[in-house]
C-alpha positions, 0 to 999 in steps of 0.5 A: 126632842132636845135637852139641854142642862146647864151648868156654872154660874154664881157670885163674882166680883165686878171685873171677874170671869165666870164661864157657863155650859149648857150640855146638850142631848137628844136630836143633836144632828136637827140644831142649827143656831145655839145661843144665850140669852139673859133675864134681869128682874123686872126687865126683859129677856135679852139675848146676849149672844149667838152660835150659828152651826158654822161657827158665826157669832153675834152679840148684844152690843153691852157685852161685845169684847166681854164675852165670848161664845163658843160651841162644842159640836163633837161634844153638843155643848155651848159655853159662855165665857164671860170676862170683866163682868159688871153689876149690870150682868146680874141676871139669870142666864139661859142657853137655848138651841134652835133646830133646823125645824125652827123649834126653840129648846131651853135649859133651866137657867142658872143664876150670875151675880155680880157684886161685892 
């Protein structure tokens, strides 16, 4: 079993940062891709970017040169370090890892706005 628990988020203007976290317990030695993804009201879920365990990333095209993922293996965390955010970033936010054993874990999301 894998658990995750994130955490930032909140209200930012447009053009601001905010950096979300997600900490990661459980059976950390079966997780191979690490990632985030993202849900806006009435739309689908995206996934906005990816962490494989050596070091590869991959994001959705919208926020490629934003955003920036990165993976803590000696402390089992993934951060999302999001930059020049937009209204169009507005949604709620999850982490999940995937194991070795193709099983998907989620965190419990947590919500970006951004507006002024």
């Amino acid at each position: 079993q894998v658990q995750l628990v994130q955490s930032g988020g909140g209200l930012v203007q447009p053009g601001g940062s905010l950096r979300l976290s997600c900490a990661v317990s459980g059976s950390t030695d079966i997780i191979s891709l690490m990632a985030w993804s993202r849900q806006a009201p009435g739309k689908q879920r995206d996934l906005v970017a990816t962490i494989a365990a050596d070091g590869r990333t991959t994001y959705l095209d919208s926020v490629k040169e934003r955003f920036a993922i990165s993976r803590d293996n000696a402390k089992n965390m993934v951060f999302l370090q999001m930059n020049s955010l937009k209204p169009d970033d507005t949604a709620v936010y999850y982490c999940y890892v995937i194991t070795t054993r193709l099983t998907a874990y989620w965190g419990q999301g947590t919500q970006v706005t951004v507006s002024s």
